[in-house]
C-alpha positions in Angstrom: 72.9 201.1 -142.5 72.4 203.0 -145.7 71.3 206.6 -145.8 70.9 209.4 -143.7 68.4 212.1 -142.7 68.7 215.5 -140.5 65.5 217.6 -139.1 64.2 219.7 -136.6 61.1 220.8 -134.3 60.7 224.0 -132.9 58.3 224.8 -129.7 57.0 227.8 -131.8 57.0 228.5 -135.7 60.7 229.8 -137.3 60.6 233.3 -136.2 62.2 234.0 -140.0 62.6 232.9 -143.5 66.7 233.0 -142.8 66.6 230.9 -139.9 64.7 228.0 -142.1 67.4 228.8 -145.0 70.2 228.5 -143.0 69.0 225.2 -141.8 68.3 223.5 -145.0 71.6 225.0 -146.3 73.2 223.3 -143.8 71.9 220.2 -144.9 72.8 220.4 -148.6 74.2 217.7 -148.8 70.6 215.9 -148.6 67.3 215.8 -150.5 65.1 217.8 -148.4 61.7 216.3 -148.3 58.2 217.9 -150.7 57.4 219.7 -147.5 57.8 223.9 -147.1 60.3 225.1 -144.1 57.8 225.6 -140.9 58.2 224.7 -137.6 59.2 221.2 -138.5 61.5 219.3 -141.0 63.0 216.3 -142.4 65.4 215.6 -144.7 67.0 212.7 -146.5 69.7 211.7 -148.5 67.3 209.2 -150.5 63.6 210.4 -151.1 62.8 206.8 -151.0 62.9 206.3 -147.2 60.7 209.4 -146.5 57.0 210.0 -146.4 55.1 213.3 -145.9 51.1 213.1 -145.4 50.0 217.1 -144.3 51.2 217.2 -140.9 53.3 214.4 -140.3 56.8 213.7 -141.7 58.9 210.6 -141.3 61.8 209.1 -142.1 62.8 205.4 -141.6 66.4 204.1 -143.0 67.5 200.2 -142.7 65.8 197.3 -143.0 63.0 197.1 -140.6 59.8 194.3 -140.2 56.9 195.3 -138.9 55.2 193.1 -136.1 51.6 194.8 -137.3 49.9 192.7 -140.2 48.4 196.2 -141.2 51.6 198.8 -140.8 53.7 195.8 -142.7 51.5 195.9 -145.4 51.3 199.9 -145.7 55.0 199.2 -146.0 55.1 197.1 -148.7 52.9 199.1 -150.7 54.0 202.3 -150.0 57.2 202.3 -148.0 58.2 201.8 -144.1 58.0 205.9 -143.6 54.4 206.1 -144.2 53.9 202.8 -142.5 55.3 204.9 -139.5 53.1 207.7 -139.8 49.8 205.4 -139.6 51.3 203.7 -136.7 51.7 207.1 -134.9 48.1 208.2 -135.7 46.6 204.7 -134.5 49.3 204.4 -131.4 51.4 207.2 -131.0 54.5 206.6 -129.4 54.0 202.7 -128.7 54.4 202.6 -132.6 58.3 201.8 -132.2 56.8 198.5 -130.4 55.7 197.6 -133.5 59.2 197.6 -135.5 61.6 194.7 -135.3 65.2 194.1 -136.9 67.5 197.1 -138.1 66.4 201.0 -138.0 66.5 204.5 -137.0 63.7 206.5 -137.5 62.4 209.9 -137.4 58.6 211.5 -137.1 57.6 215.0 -136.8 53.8 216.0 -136.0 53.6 220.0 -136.8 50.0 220.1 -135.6 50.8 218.2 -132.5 53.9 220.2 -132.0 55.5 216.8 -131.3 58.3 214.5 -132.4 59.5 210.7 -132.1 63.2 209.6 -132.8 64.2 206.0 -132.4 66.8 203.2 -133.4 66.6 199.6 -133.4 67.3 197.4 -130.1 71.0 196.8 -130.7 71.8 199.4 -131.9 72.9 199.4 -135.7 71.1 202.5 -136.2 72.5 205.7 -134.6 70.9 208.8 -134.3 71.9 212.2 -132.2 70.3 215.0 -131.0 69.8 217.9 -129.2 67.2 220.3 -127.7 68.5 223.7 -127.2 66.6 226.8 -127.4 63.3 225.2 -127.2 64.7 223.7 -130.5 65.0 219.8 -131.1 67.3 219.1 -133.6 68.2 215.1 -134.9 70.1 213.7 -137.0 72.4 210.7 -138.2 75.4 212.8 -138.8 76.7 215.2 -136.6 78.1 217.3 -138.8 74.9 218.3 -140.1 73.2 219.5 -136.8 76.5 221.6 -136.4 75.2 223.6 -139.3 71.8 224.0 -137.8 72.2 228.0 -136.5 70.8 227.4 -132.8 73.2 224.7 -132.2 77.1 225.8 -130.6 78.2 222.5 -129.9 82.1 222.6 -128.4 84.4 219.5 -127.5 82.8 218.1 -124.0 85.7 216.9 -121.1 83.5 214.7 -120.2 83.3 212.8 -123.6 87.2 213.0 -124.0 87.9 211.1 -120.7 85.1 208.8 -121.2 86.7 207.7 -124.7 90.2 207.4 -123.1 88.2 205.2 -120.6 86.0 202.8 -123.2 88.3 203.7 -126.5 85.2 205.0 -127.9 82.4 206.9 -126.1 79.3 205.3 -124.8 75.7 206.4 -125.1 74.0 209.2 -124.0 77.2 210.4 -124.5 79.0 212.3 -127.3 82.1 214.1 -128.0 80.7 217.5 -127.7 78.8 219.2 -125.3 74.7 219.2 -125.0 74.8 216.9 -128.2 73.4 213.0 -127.3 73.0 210.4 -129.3 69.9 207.8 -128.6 70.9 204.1 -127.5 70.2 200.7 -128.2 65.8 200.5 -127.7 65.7 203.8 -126.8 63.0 206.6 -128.1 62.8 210.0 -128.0 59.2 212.0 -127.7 59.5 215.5 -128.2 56.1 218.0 -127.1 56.4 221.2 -126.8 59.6 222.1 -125.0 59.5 218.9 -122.8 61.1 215.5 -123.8 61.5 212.4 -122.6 64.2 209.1 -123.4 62.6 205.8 -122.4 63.3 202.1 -123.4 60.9 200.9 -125.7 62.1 197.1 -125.7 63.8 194.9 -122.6 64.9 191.4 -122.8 62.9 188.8 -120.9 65.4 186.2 -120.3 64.1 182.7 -119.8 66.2 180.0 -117.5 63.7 177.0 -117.7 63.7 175.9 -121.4 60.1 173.5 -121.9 62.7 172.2 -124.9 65.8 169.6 -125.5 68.7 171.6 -126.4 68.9 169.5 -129.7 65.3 171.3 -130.6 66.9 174.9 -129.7 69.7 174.1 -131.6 68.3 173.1 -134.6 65.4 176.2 -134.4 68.9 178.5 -133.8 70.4 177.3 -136.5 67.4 177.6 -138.9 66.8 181.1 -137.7 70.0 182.4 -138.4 69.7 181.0 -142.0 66.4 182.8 -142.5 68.4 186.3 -141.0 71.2 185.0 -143.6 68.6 184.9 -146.2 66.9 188.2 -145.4 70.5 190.2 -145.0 71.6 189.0 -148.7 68.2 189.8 -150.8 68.8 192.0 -153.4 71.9 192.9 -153.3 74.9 191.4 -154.8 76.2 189.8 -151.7 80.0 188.2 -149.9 80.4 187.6 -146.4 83.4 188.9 -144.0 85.5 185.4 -142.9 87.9 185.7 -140.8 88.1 182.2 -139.6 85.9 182.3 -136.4 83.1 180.9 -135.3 80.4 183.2 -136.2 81.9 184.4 -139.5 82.3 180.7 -140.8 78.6 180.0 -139.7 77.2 182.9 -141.5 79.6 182.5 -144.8 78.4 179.1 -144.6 74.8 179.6 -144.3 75.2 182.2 -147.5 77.0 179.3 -149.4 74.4 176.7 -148.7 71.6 179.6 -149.9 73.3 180.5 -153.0 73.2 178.7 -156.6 76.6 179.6 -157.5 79.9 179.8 -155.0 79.6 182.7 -152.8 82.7 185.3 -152.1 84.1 185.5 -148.8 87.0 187.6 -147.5 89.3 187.5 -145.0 92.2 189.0 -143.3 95.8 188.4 -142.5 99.0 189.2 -140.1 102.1 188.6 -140.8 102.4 188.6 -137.4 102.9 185.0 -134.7 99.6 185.1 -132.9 97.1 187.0 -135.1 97.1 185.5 -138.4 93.8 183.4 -138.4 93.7 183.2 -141.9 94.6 179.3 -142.2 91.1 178.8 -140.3 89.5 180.4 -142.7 91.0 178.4 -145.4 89.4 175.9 -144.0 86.0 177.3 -144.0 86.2 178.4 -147.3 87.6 175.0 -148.7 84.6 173.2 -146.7 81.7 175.4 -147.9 83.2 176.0 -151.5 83.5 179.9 -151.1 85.7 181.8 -153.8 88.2 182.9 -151.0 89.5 186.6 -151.0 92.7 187.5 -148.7 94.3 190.2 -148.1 97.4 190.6 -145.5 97.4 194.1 -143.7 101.0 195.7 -143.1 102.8 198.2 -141.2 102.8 200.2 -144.4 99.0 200.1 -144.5 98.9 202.0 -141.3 100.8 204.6 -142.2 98.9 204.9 -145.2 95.7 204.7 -143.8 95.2 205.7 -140.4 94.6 209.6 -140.8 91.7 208.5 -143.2 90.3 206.2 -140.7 90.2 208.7 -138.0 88.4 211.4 -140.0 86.0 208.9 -141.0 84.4 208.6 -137.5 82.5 211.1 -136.1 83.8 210.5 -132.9 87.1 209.9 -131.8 87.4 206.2 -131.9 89.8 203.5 -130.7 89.6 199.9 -131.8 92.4 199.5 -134.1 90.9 196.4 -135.6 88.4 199.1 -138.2 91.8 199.1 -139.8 91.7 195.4 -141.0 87.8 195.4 -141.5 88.5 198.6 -144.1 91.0 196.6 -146.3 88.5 193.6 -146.3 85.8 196.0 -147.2 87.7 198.2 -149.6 88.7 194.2 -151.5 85.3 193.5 -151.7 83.8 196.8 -153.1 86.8 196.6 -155.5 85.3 193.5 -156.6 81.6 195.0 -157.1 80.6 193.1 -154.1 77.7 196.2 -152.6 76.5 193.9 -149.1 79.1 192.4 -146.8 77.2 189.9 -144.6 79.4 190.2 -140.7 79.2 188.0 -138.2 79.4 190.2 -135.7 77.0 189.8 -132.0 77.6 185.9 -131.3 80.0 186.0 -128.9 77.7 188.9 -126.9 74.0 187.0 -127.5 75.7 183.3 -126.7 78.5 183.8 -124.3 81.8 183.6 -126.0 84.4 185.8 -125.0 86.8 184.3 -122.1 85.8 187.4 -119.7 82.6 185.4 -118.9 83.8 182.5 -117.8 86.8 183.9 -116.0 84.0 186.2 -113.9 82.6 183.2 -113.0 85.8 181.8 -111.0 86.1 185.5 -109.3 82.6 185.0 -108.3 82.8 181.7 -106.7 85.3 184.2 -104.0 81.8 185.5 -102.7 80.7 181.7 -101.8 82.7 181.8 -98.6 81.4 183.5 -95.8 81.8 187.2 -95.8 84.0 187.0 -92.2 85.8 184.3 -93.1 87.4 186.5 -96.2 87.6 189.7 -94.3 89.2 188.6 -91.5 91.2 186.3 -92.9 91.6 186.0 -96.1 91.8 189.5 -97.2 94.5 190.3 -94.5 97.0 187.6 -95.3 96.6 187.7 -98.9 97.8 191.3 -98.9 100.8 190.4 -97.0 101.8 188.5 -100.4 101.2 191.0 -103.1 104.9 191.4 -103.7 105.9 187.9 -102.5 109.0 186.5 -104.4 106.6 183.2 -104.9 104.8 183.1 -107.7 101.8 181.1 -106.3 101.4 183.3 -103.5 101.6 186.3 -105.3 98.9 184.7 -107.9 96.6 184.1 -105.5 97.0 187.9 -103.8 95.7 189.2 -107.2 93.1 186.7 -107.5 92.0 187.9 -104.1 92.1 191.8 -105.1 90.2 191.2 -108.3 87.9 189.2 -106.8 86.6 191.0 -104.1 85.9 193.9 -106.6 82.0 193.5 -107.5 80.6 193.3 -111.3 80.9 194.9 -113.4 83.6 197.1 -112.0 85.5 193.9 -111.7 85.6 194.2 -115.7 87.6 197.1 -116.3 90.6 195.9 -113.4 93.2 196.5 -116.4 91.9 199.5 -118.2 94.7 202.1 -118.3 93.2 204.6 -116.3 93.2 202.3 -113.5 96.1 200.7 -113.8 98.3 204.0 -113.4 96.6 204.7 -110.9 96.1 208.8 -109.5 94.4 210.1 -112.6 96.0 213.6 -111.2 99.9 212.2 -112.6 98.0 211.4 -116.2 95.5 214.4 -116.6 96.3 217.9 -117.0 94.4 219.9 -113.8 92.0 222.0 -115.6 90.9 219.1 -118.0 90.9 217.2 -114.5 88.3 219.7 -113.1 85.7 219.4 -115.3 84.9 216.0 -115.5 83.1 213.1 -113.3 85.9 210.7 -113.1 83.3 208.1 -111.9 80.8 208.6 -114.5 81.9 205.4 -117.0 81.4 203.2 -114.0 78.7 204.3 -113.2 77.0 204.5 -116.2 78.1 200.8 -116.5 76.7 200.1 -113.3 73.7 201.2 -114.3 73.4 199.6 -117.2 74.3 195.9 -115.2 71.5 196.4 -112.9 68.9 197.5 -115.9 67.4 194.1 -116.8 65.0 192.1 -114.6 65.6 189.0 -112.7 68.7 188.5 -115.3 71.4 185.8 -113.8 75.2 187.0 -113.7 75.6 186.1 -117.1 72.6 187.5 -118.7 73.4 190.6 -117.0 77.3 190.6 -118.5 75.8 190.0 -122.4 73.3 192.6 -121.7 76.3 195.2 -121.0 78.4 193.8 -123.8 75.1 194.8 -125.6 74.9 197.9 -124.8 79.0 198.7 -125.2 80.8 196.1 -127.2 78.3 196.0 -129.5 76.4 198.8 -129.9 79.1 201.6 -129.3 82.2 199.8 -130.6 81.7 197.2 -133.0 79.1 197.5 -134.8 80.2 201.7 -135.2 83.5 199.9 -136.5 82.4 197.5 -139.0 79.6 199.9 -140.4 82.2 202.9 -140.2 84.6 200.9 -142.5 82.2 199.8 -144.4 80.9 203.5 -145.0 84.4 204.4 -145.6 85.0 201.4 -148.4 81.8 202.4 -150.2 79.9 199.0 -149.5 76.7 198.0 -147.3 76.8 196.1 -144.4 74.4 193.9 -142.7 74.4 191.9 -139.4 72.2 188.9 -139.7 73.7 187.3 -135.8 72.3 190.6 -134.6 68.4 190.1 -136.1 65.8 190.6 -134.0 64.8 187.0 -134.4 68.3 185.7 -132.8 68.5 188.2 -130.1 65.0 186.8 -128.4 65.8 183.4 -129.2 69.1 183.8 -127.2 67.0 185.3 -124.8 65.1 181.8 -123.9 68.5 179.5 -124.4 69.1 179.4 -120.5 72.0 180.6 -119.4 73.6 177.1 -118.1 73.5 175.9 -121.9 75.2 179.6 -122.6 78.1 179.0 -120.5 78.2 175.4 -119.2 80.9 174.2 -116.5 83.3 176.8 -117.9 82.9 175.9 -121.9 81.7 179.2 -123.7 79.3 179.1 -126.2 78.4 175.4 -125.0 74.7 175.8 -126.8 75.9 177.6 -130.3 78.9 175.2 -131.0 76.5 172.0 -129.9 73.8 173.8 -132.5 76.9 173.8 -135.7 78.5 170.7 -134.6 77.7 169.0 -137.9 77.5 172.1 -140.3 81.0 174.1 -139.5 84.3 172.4 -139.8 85.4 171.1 -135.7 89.2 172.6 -136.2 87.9 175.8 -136.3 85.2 175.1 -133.2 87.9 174.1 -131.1 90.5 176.6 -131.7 91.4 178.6 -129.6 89.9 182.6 -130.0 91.6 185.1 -131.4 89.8 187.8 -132.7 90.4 190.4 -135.6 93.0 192.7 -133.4 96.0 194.1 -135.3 99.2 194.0 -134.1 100.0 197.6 -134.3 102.2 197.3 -131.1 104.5 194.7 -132.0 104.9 196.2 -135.2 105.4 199.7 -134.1 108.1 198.5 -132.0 110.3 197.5 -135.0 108.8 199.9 -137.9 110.5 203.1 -138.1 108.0 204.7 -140.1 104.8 203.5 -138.1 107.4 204.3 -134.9 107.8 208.4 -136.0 104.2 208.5 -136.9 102.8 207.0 -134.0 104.9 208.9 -131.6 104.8 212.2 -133.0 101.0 212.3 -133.0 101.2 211.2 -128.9 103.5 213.9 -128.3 101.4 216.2 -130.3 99.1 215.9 -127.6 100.7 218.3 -125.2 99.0 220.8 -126.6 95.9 220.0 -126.0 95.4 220.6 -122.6 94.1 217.3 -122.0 97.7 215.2 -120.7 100.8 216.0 -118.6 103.2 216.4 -120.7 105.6 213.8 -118.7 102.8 211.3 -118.8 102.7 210.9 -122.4 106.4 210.6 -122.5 106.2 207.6 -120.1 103.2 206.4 -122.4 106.0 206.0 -125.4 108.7 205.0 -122.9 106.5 202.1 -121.3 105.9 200.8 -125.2 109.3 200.9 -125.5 110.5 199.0 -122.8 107.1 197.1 -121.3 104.9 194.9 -122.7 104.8 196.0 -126.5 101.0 194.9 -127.3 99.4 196.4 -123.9 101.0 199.3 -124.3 100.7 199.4 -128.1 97.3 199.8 -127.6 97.5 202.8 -125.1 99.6 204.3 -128.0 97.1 203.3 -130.5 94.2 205.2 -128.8 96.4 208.3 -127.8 97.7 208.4 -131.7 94.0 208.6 -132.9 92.6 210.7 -130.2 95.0 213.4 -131.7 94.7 212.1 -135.3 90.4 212.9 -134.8 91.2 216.3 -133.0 93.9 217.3 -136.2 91.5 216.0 -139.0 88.0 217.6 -137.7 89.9 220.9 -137.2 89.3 220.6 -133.7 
């Protein structure tokens, strides 16, 4: 999402000239607004996106629709901010019901001594805070409410261990202390010295579809083409193709829309078991695309990965923004300014292998609930370290099991896999943080929509953390970084409530992920690359750094440079290096991955 804005609201007027200096010093890097320093502020990098009308401010970045016949066509006359401020005087806070697709927005009200902040229901749009001294102060970047002189944010515990939990850190959330940052449908409303977070939007999932599947299909299909449509306008636009479902759809759908060939790009491993680049060969041969590759290597890394973690505001660890900068970077290089991803399909039409694998855990809790703790339970214990494979398969499928959702998820995340946290952690980091917190903010998250099934309920946390916290900040961060636009049309407003009436039986049917969305392109993408098998877009940084002695030195040096930190036992990170060594190179490649830029973050932010 293009642009940026910073502000504040104070409870009572700016008790001197210096304090409002300071501020908008602190934000020179953007075009303050036509507005005089008072007790409320806005600015933004591009005048375009603003609006100032006496005692109202706003500021609305992305690419927002307004559901309002009367706000959309204030918009189109004289831009989406002063659409926002007429929607605040005629219905105050429910205004952000009104806005649909991609945003984050801004609105202060001096004379009501009031503010609204919100971003857009998936979260594209990010947006942090803070309210200290009576003080709200907003912004898309932290680094500019740093410089605002009431705010003395320091590196929160709490945010660390969360990031070493999730590899990145989750809303509310942040990696320093009293600073949040707004989720996905969430809105702020600031009065006085009181404020409030509440969701503005909730899906309404539908199970009984008064439809045939072929007429969803063909209405899902359609839609997407008109988000295809939407996301390319203007802009001199390529698509991201990396030989997947989603981003051979949406390349395809751009080809179809265009007069001349369209530019895809893709990315490759010289590595068995990642490269997917021969499926997107395919794609690009079918739909005619002028195909761009580039193949990522070990040098690349080394080259690369102290820029990547300085890019990112937060420390952040999903080694895959590594191939998505390279694409990026290619097609900026080639004047492309709007990548088109494909980003959200698997999380709004059930496609990753975790959902259908929850599903044969949760059959376990068909059998009666004293038939599989007095029996069951008790035997299958006694074969956890039985010499017979079968027997000792079907302990662990017995102690995953009986480990409810969405806990059940996170059965080989590091922190639980080694067990007493008290052998990893260093005590005083140990001491000062909620070691339950990032379940139970994912529990609270499960149990957030209404009358959802299982798998509703599992999309909707992938919503709210695969997307919103990891992917999308990765492909938009690398994005950022290459100097090129990004849009997401799988993620449009329009898709996301129709996947909300596909029921969840044509979602996930008897096992077969994304039953509904590959019966919906069964004649319009190429059926090799609907029935491969998934892969992703991960890099293989382990099985490389096992054989690279460059990437080796670099990667280990910044894990050891951890013990400084007061974060790790020493001898913890030393089995960290020793486990790549000897275990499972690409499990453990990826502990060393997320400890390497946890300390690469810390070392470029000066922290």
């Amino acid at each position: 999402m293009k642009g940026h804005f910073f502000g504040y609201l104070h409870s009572n007027p700016l008790s001197s000239a210096s304090e409002a200096s300071q501020a908008m010093a602190g934000a020179a890097a953007l075009k303050p607004m036509p507005a005089k320093p008072g007790n409320a502020w806005i600015s933004s990098d591009d005048i375009s996106y603003t609006a100032d009308e006496g005692q109202c401010q706003a500021v609305v970045l992305g690419n927002p629709r307004w559901a309002n016949s009367e706000l959309e066509s204030i918009a189109r006359e004289k831009g989406h901010a002063a659409a926002l401020i007429k929607g605040w005087q005629k219905f105050g806070n429910n205004v952000v019901e009104n806005i649909q697709n991609h945003f984050a927005l801004a609105l202060t009200d001096s004379t009501k001594n009031e503010a609204l902040l919100a971003i857009d229901r998936l979260g594209i749009g990010s947006l942090y805070y803070t309210c200290v001294n009576k003080n709200l102060v907003f912004g898309t970047r932290i680094d500019t409410i740093h410089s605002h002189p009431s705010v003395r944010a320091s590196l929160d515990p709490q945010g660390i261990f969360n990031y070493l939990f999730f590899h990145m850190i989750p809303s509310p959330g942040t990696a320093f202390t009293d600073l949040r940052k707004l989720g996905p449908a969430q809105c702020l409303h600031w009065k006085g010295a009181a404020w409030h977070i509440s969701n503005y939007w909730s899906p309404n999932f539908i199970e009984q579809s008064n439809r045939s599947m072929d007429t969803a299909a063909d209405e899902m299909l359609s839609t997407l083409g008109d988000c295809v449509k939407d996301a390319s306008a203007q802009k001199k636009a390529g698509s991201f193709l990396s030989g997947g479902i989603d981003s051979s759809t949406v390349s395809g759908l751009l080809a179809q829309q265009s007069e001349n060939a369209v530019d895809t790009y893709s990315i490759g491993f010289n590595a068995e078991g990642y490269d997917e680049i021969p499926f997107a060969r395919i794609a690009s041969k079918h739909f005619g695309t002028n195909s761009h590759e580039y193949y990522v290597k070990p040098e690349d890394i080394a080259e690369t990965v102290h820029t990547i973690a300085a890019a990112y505001e937060e420390p952040f660890g999903n080694s895959s923004a590594l191939p998505a900068y390279y694409c990026a970077k290619v097609a900026a290089a080639d004047g492309i300014q709007r990548l088109l991803a494909g980003d959200g399909g698997d999380e709004l039409f059930a496609g990753n292998q975790r959902y259908s694998k929850q599903f044969i855990f949760e059959r376990y809790f068909i059998l009666p609930k004293i038939l599989r703790q007095g029996f069951i339970e008790p035997i299958a214990k006694q074969f956890s370290s039985s010499s017979i494979n079968l027997l000792r398969k079907s302990s662990s499928y017995v102690e995953q099991a009986r480990v409810p959702l969405p806990d059940r998820f996170e059965t080989y995340n590091f922190l639980n896999r080694f067990g007493d946290l008290s052998g990893m952690l260093a005590p005083d980091f140990l001491s000062q943080i909620d070691t339950e917190h990032p379940l139970n903010l994912m529990r609270q998250r499960y149990q957030e929509p209404e009358n959802a099934s299982t798998l509703n309920r599992m999309l909707y946390l992938d919503w709210k953390f695969t997307l919103a916290d990891n992917d999308i900040r990765k492909v938009t961060g690398m994005c950022h970084l290459a100097g090129i636009e990004v849009a997401y049309p799988m993620m449009d407003d329009r898709m996301l409530e129709l996947s909300c009436t596909v029921p969840s039986t044509w979602k996930l049917s008897n096992g077969q992920l994304r039953y509904f969305f590959k019966h919906a392109i069964r004649d319009f993408v190429p059926n090799a690359i609907i029935t491969k098998k998934k892969h992703g877009f991960g890099l293989p940084f382990g099985v490389w750094t096992s054989s690279n002695p460059e990437l080796q030195a670099l990667a280990y040096e910044n894990v050891r440079n951890l013990k400084e930190r007061g974060i790790f036992r020493s001898d913890f990170l030393e089995s960290a290096i020793k486990l790549h060594q000897e275990g499972h190179s690409t499990y453990y490649g990826t502990l060393v991955w997320v400890l390497m830029m946890l300390e690469l973050w810390l070392k470029t932010h000066k922290l």
